[in-house]
Backbone and ligand atoms as CSV (ligand in chain L), in Angstrom:
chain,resi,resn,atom,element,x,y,z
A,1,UNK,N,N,-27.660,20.674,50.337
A,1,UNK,CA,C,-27.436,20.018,51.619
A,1,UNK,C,C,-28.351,20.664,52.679
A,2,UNK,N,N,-28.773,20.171,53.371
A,2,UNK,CA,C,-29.875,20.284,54.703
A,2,UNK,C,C,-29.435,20.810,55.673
A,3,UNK,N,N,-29.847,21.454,56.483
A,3,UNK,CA,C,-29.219,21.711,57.548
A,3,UNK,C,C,-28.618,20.958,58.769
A,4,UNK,N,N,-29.324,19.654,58.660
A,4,UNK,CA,C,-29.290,18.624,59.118
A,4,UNK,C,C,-28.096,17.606,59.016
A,5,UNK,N,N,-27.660,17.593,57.456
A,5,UNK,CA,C,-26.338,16.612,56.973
A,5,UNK,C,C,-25.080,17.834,57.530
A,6,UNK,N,N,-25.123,19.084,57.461
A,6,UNK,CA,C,-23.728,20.053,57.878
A,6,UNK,C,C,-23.666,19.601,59.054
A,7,UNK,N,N,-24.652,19.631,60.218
A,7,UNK,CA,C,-24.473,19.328,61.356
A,7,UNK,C,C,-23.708,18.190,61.749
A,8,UNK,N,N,-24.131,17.311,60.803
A,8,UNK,CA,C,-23.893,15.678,61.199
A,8,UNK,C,C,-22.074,15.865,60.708
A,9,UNK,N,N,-22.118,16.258,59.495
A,9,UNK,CA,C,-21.175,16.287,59.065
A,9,UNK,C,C,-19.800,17.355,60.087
A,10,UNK,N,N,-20.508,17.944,60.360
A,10,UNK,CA,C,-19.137,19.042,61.383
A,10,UNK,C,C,-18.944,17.819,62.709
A,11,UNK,N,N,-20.064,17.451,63.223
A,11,UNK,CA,C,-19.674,16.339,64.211
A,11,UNK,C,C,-18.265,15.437,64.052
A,12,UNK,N,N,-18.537,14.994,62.390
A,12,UNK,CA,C,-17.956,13.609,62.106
A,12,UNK,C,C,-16.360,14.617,62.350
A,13,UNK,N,N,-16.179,15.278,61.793
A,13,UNK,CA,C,-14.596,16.194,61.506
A,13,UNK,C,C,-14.516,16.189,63.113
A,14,UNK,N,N,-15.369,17.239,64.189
A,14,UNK,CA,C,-14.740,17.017,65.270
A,14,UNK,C,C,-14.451,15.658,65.339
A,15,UNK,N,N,-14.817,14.839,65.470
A,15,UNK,CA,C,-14.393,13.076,66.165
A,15,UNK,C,C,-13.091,12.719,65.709
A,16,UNK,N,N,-13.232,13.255,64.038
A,16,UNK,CA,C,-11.994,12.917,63.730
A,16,UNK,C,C,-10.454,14.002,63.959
A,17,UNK,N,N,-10.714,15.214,64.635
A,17,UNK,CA,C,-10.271,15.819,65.405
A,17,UNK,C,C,-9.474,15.075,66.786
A,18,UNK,N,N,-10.887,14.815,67.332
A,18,UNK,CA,C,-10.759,14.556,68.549
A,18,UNK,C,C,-10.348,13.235,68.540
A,19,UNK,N,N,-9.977,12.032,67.607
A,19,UNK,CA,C,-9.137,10.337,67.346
A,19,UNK,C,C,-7.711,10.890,67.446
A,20,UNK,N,N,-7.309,12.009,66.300
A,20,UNK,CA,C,-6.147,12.496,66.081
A,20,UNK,C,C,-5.652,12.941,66.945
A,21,UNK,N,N,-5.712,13.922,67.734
A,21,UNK,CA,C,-5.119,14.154,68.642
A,21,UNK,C,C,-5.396,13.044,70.482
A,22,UNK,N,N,-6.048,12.052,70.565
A,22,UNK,CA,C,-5.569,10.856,71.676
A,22,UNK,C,C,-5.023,10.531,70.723
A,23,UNK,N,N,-4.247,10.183,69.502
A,23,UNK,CA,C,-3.548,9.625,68.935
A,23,UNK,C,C,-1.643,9.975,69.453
A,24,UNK,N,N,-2.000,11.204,69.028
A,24,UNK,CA,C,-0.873,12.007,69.342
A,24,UNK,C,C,0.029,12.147,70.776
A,25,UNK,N,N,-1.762,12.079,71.578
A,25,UNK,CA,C,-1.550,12.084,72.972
A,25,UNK,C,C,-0.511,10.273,73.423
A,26,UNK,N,N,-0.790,9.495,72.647
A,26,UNK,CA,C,0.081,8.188,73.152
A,26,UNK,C,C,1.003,8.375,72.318
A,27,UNK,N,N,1.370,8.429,71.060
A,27,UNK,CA,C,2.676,8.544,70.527
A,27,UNK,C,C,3.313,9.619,71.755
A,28,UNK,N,N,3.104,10.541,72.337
A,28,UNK,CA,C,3.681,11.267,72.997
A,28,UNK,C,C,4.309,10.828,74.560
A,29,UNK,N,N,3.127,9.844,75.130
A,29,UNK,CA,C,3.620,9.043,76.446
A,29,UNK,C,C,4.513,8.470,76.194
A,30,UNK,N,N,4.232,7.044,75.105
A,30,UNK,CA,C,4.827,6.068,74.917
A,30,UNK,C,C,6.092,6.692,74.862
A,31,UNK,N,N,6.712,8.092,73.998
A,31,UNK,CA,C,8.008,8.380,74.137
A,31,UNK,C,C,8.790,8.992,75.204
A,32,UNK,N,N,8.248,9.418,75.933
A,32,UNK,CA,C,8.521,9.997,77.111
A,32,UNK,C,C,9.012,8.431,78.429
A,33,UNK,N,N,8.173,7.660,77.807
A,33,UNK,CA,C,8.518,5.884,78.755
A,33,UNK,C,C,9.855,5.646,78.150
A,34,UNK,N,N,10.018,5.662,76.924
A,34,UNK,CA,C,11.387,4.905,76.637
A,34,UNK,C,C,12.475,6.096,76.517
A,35,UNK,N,N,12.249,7.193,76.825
A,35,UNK,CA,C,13.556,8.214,77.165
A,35,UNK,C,C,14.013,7.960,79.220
A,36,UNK,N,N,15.575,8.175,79.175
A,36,UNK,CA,C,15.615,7.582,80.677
A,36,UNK,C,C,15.437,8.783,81.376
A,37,UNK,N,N,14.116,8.176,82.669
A,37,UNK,CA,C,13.494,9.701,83.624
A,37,UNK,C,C,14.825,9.338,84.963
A,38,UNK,N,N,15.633,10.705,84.653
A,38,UNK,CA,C,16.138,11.142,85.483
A,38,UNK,C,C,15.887,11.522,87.125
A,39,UNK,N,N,16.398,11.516,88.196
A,39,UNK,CA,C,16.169,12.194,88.926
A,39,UNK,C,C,16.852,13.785,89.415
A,40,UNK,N,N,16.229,14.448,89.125
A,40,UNK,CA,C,17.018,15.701,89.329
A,40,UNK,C,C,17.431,15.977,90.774
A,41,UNK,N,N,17.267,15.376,92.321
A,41,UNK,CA,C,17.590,15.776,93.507
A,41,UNK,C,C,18.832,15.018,92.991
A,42,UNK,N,N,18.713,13.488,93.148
A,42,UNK,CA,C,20.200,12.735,93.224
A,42,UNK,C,C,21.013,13.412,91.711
A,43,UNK,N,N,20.637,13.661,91.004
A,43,UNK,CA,C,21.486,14.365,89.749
A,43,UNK,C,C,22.267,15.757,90.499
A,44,UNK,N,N,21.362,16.416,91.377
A,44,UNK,CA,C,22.534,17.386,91.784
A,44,UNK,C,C,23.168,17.196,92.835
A,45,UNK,N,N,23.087,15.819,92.927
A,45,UNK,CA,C,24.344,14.967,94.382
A,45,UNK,C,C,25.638,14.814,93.472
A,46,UNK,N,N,25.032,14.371,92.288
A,46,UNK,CA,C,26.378,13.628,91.484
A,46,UNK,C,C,26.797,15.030,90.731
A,47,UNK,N,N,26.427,15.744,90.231
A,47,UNK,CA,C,26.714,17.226,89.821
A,47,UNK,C,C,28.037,17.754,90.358
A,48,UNK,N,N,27.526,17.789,91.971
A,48,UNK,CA,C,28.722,18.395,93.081
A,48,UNK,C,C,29.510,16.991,92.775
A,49,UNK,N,N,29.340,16.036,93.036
A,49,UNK,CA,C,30.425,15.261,93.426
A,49,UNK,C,C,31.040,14.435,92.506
A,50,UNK,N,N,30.883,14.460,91.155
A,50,UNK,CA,C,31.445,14.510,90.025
A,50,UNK,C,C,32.429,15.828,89.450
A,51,UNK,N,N,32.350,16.563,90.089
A,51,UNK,CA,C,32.678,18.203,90.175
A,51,UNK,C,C,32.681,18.927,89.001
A,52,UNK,N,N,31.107,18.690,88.047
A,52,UNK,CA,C,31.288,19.808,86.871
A,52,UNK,C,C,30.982,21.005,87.737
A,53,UNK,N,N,30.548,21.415,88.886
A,53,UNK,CA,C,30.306,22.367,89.081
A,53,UNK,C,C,31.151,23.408,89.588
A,54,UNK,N,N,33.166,22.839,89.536
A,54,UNK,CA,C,34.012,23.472,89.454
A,54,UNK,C,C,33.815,24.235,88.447
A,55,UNK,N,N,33.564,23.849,86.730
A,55,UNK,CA,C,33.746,24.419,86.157
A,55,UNK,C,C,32.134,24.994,85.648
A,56,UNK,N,N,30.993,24.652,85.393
A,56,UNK,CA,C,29.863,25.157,85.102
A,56,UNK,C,C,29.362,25.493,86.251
A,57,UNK,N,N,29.579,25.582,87.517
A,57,UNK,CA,C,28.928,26.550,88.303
A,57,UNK,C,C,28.034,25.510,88.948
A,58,UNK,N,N,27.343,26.283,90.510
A,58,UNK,CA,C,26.631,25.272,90.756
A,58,UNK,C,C,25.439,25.180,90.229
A,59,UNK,N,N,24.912,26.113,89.742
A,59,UNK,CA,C,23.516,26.606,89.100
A,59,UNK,C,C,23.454,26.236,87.872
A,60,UNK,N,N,25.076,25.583,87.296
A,60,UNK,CA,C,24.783,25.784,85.797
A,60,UNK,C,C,25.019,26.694,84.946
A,61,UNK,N,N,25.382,27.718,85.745
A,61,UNK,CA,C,25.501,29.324,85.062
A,61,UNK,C,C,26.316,29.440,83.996
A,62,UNK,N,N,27.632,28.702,84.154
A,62,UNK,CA,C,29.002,28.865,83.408
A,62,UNK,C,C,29.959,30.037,83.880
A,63,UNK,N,N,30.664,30.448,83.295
A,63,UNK,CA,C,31.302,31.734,83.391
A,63,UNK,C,C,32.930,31.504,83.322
A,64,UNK,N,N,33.607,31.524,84.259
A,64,UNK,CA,C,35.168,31.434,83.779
A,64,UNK,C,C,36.043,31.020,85.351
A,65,UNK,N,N,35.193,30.300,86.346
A,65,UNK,CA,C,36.213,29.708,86.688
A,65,UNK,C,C,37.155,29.140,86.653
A,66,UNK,N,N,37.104,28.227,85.868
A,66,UNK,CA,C,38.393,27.544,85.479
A,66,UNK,C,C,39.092,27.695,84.215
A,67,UNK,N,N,37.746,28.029,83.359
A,67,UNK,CA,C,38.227,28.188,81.895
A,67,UNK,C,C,36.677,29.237,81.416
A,68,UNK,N,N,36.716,29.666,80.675
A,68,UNK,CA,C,35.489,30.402,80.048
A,68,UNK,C,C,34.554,28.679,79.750
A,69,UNK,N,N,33.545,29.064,80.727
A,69,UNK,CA,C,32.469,27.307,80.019
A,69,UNK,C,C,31.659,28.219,79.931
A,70,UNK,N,N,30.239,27.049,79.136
A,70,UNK,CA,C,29.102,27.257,78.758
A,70,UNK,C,C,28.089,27.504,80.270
A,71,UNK,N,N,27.250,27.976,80.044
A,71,UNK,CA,C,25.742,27.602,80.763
A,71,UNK,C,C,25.338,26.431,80.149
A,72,UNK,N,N,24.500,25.440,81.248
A,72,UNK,CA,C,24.323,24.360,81.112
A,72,UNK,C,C,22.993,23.923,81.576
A,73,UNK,N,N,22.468,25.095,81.975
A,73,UNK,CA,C,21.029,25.382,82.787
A,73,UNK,C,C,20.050,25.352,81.506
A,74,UNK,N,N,18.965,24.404,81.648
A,74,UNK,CA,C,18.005,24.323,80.933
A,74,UNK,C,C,18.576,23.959,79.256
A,75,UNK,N,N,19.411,22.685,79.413
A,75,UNK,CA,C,20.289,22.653,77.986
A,75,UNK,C,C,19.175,22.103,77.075
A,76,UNK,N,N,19.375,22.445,75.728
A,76,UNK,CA,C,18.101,22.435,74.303
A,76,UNK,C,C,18.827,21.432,73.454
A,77,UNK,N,N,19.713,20.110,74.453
A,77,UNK,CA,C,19.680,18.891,73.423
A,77,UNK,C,C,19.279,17.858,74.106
A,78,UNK,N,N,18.733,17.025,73.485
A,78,UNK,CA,C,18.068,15.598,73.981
A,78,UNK,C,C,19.270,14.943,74.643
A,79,UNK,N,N,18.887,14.141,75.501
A,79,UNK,CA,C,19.174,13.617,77.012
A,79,UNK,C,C,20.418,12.486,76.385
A,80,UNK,N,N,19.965,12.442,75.223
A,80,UNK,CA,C,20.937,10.943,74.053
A,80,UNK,C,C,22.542,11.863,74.162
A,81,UNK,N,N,22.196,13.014,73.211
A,81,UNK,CA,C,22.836,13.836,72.834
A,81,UNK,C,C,23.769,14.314,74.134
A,82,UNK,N,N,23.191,14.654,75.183
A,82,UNK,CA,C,24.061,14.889,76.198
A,82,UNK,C,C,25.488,14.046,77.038
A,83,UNK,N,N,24.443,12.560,76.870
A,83,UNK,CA,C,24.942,11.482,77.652
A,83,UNK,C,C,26.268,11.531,76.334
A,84,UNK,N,N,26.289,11.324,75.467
A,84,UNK,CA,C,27.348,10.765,74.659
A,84,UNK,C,C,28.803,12.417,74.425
A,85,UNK,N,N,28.082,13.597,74.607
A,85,UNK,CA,C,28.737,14.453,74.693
A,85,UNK,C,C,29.388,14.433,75.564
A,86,UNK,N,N,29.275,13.910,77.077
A,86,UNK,CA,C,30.091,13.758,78.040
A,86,UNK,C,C,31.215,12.511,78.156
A,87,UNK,N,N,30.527,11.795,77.355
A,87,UNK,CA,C,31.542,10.343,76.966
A,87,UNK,C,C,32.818,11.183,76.110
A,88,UNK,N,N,32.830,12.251,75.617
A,88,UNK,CA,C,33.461,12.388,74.421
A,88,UNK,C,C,33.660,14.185,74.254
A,89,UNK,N,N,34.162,14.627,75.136
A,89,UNK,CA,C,33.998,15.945,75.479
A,89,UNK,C,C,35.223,16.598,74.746
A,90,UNK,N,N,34.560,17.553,74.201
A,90,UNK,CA,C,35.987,18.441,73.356
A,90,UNK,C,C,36.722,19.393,74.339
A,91,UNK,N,N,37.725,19.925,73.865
A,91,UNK,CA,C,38.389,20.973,73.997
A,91,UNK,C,C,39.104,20.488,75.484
A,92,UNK,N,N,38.568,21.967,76.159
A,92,UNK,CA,C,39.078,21.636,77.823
A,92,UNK,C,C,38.028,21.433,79.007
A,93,UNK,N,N,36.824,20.464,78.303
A,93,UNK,CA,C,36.219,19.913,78.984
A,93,UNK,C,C,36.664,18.387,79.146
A,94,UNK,N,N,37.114,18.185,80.807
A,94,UNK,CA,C,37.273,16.349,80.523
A,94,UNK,C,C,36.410,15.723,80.200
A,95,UNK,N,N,36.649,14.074,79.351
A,95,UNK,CA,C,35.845,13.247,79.260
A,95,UNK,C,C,35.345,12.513,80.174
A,96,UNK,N,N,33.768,12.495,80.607
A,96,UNK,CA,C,33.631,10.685,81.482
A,96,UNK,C,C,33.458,9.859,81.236
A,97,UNK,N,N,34.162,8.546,81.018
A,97,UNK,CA,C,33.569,7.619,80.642
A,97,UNK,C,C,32.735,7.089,81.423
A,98,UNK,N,N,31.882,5.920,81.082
A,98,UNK,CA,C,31.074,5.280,81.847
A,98,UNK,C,C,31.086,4.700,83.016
A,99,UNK,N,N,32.958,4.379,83.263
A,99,UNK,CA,C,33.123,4.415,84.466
A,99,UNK,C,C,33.191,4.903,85.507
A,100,UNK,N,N,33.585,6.191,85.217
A,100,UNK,CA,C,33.608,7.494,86.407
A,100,UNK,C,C,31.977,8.032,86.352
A,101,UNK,N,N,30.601,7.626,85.419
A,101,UNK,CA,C,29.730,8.006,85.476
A,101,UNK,C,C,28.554,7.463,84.449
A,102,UNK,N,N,27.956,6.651,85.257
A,102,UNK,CA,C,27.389,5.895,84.577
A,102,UNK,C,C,25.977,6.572,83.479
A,103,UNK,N,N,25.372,5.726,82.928
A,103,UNK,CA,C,24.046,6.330,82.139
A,103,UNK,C,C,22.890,6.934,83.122
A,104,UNK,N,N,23.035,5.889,83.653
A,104,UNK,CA,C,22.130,6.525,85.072
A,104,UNK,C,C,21.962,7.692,85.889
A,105,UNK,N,N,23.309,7.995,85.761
A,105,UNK,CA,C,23.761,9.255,87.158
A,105,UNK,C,C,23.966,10.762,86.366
A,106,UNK,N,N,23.999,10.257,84.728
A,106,UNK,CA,C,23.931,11.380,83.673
A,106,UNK,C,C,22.613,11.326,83.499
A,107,UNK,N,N,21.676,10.537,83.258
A,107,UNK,CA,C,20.319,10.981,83.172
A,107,UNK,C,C,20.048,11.438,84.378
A,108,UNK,N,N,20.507,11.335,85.431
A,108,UNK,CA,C,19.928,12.112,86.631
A,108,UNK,C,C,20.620,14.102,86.763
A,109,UNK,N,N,21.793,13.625,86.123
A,109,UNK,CA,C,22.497,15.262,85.717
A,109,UNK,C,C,21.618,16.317,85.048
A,110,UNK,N,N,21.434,15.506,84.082
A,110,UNK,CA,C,20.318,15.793,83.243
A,110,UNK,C,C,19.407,16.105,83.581
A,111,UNK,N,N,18.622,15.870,84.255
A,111,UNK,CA,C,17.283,15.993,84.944
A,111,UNK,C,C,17.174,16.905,86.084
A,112,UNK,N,N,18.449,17.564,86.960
A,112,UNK,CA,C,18.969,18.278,87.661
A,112,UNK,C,C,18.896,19.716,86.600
A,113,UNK,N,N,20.024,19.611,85.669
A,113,UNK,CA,C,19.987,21.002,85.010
A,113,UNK,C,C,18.956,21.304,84.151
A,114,UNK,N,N,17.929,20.473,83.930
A,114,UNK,CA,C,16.791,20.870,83.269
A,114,UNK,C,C,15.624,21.635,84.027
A,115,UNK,N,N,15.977,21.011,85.847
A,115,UNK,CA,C,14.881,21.624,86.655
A,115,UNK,C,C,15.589,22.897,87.121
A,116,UNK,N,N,16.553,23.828,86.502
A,116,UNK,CA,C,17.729,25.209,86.610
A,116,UNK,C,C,16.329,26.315,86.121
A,117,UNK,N,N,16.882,26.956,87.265
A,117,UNK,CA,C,16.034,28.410,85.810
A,117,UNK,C,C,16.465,28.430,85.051
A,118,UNK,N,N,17.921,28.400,85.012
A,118,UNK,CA,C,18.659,29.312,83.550
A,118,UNK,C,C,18.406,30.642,83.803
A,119,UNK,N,N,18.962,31.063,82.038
A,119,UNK,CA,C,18.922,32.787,82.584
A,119,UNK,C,C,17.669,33.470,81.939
A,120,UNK,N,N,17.813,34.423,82.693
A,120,UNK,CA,C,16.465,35.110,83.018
A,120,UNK,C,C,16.176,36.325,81.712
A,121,UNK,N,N,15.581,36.840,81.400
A,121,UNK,CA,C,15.275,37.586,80.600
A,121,UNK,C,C,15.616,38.973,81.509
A,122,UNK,N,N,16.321,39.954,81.143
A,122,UNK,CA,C,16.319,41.010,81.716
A,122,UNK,C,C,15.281,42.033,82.175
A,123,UNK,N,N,14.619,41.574,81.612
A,123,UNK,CA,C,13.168,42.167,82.386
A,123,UNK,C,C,13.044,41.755,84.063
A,124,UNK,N,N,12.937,40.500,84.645
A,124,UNK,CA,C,12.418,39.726,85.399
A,124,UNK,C,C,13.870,40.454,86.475
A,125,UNK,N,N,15.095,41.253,86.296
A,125,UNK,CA,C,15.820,41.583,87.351
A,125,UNK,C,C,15.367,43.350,87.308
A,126,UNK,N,N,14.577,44.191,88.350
A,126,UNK,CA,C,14.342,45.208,88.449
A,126,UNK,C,C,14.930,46.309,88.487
A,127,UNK,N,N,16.405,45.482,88.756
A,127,UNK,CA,C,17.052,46.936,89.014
A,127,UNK,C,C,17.571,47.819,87.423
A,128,UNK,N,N,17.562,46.692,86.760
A,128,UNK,CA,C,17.847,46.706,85.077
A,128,UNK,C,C,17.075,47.718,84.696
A,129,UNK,N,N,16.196,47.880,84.805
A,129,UNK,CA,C,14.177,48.466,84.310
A,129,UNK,C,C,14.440,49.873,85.369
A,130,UNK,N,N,15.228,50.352,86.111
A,130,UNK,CA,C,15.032,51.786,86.645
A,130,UNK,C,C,15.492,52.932,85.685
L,1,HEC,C1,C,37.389,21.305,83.801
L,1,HEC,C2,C,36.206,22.096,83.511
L,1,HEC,C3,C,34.910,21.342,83.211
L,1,HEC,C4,C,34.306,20.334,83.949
L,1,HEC,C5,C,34.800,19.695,85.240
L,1,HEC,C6,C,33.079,20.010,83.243
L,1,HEC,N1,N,32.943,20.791,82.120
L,1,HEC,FE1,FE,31.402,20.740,80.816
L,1,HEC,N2,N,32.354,22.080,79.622
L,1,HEC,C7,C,33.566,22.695,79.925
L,1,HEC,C8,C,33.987,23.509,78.795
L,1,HEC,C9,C,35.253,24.351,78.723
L,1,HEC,C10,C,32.977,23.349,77.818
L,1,HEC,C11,C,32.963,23.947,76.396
L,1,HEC,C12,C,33.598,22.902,75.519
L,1,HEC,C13,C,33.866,23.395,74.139
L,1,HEC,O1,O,34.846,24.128,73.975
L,1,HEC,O2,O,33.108,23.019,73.227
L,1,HEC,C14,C,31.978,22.463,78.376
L,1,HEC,C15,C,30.804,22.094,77.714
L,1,HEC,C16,C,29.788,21.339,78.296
L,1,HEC,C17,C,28.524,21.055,77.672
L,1,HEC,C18,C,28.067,21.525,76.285
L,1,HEC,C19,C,27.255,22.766,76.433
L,1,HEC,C20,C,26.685,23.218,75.114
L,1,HEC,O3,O,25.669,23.923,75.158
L,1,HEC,O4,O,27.230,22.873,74.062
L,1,HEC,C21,C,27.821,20.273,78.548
L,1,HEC,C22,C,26.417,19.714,78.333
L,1,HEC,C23,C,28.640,20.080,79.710
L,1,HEC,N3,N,29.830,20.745,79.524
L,1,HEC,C24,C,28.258,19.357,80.815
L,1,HEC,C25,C,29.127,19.017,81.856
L,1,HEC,C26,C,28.788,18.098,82.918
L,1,HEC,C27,C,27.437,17.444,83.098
L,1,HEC,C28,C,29.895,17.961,83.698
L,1,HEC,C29,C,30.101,17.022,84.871
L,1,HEC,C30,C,29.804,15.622,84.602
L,1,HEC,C31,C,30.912,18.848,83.138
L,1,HEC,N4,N,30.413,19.449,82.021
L,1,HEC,C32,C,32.168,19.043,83.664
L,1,HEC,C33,C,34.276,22.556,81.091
L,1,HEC,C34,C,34.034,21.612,82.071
């Protein structure tokens, strides 16, 4: 082989590099369009005034006001998963149905505790580190 055909040939792999991933890049929009975009300001209107934040805090934090709850700040299940967990809530969390809170106002919940810090790595509080 020539020095000439490697060249040509490493080109062709980048391109096909570079098809694959704009490929990836629209499978990736397109899903992000059909998941529902929340608003996180009005999500932490309905937050307070839905009142999980009697019991998860206003931040999300959790802790044991009312009962020992979870943190809820920066939650690691899909937005599906959430909405139907609240339809259908175990233990001594109440349920909402769709009437006391629609799909809408939970994707906006949603979108509220996702824009949370959450908790911090103990590094990032200084007084920890003396
Ligand atoms: C009366 C107290 C209370 C209220 C009000 C409440 N929760 Fe909860 N929540 C809990 C408790 C307790 C749990 C843990 C349930 C269990 O035992 O599995 C929980 C669990 C959760 C979880 C699951 C967390 C995880 O990581 O598994 C989510 C999400 C959640 N709550 C969101 C909400 C939202 C959003 C609202 C308001 C619409 C709300 N909660 C209102 C008490 C409450």
């Amino acid at each position: 082989m020539t020095h000439h055909t490697k060249y040509l040939r490493s080109i062709a792999t980048v391109a096909v590099i570079a098809a694959a991933c704009v490929a990836v890049g629209f499978a990736v929009a397109a899903r992000a369009q059909t998941a529902p975009q929340g608003d996180p300001t009005k999500g932490k209107k309905v937050y307070l005034a839905v009142g999980c934040f009697e019991c998860h805090g206003r931040a999300g934090q959790g802790g044991a006001m009312n009962y020992p709850t979870p943190s809820i700040a920066k939650l690691e299940m899909p937005v599906e998963s959430f909405v139907s967990f609240l339809r259908d809530a175990p233990n001594d969390m109440p349920a909402y149905t769709a009437n006391v809170l629609s799909d809408s106002d939970a994707a906006d919940i949603f979108a509220f505790l996702q824009s949370l810090p959450g908790r911090r790595p103990a590094k990032d509080f200084p007084l920890l580190n003396n």
